[in-house]
N, C-alpha and C positions, 0 to 999 in steps of 0.2 A: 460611463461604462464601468462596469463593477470587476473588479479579478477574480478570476478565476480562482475556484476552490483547489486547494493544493492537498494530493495525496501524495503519501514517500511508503518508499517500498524500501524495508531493509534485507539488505542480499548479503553476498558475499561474493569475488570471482570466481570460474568454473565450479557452479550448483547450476546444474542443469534444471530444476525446480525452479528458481531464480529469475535464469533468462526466461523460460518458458511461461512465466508469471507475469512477467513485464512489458516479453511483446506482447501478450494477450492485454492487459491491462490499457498496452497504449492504444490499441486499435478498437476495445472499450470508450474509454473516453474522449477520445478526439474532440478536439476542440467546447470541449466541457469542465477543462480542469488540466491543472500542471502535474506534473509527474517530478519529485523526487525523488533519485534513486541514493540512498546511505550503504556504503561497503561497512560491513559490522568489523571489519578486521582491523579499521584505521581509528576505533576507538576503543581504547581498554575496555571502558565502562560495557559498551553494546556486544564487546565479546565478553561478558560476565555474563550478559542480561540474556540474550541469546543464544550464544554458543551455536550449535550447529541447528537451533529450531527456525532456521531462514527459508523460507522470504516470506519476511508478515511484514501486512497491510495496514499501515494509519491514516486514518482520515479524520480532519480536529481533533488532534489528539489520545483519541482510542483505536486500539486493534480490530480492525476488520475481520480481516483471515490472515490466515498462518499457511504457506504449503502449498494448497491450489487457490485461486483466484474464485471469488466465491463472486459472479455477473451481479446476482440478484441484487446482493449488499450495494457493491457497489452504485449500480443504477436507482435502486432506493434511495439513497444518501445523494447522490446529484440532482436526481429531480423532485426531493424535497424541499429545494433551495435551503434548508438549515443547514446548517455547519457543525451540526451536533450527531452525536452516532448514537444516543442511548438508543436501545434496544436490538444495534447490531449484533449477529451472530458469527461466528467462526465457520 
């Protein structure tokens, strides 16, 4: 049995964008994939990189979407079985 494709959501606490990203997200991919969620506040680097443009979406690596939960992308990318996101949009 293969593991599950791991997406991470970077957030921050109370961003109401955030949460409302993430429980959508998880009832999304149920049992299709792991859920990472990263607080951008617990690392310098990711409050540089980010700042206040939270909650974006990585999936292998690349940005999905940023802000609202973009279904299509994501569903694209899981039942593609690759692990790669070229041609994903925001």
């Amino acid at each position: 049995m293969s593991a599950l494709p791991e997406i991470t959501v970077f957030s921050r606490r109370g961003c109401h964008l955030c949460e409302d990203l993430i429980e959508e997200l998880v009832l999304l991919v149920r049992d299709q994939a792991t859920i990472r969620v990263e607080d951008v506040d617990t690392n310098p680097e990711w409050v540089k990189l980010y700042g206040e443009l939270v909650p974006v979406v990585y999936y292998a690596g690349a940005e999905v979407c940023r802000y609202h939960l973009d279904r299509s992308a994501i569903l694209a990318l899981l039942n593609s079985g690759d692990n790669g996101v070229e041609g994903a949009a925001n």
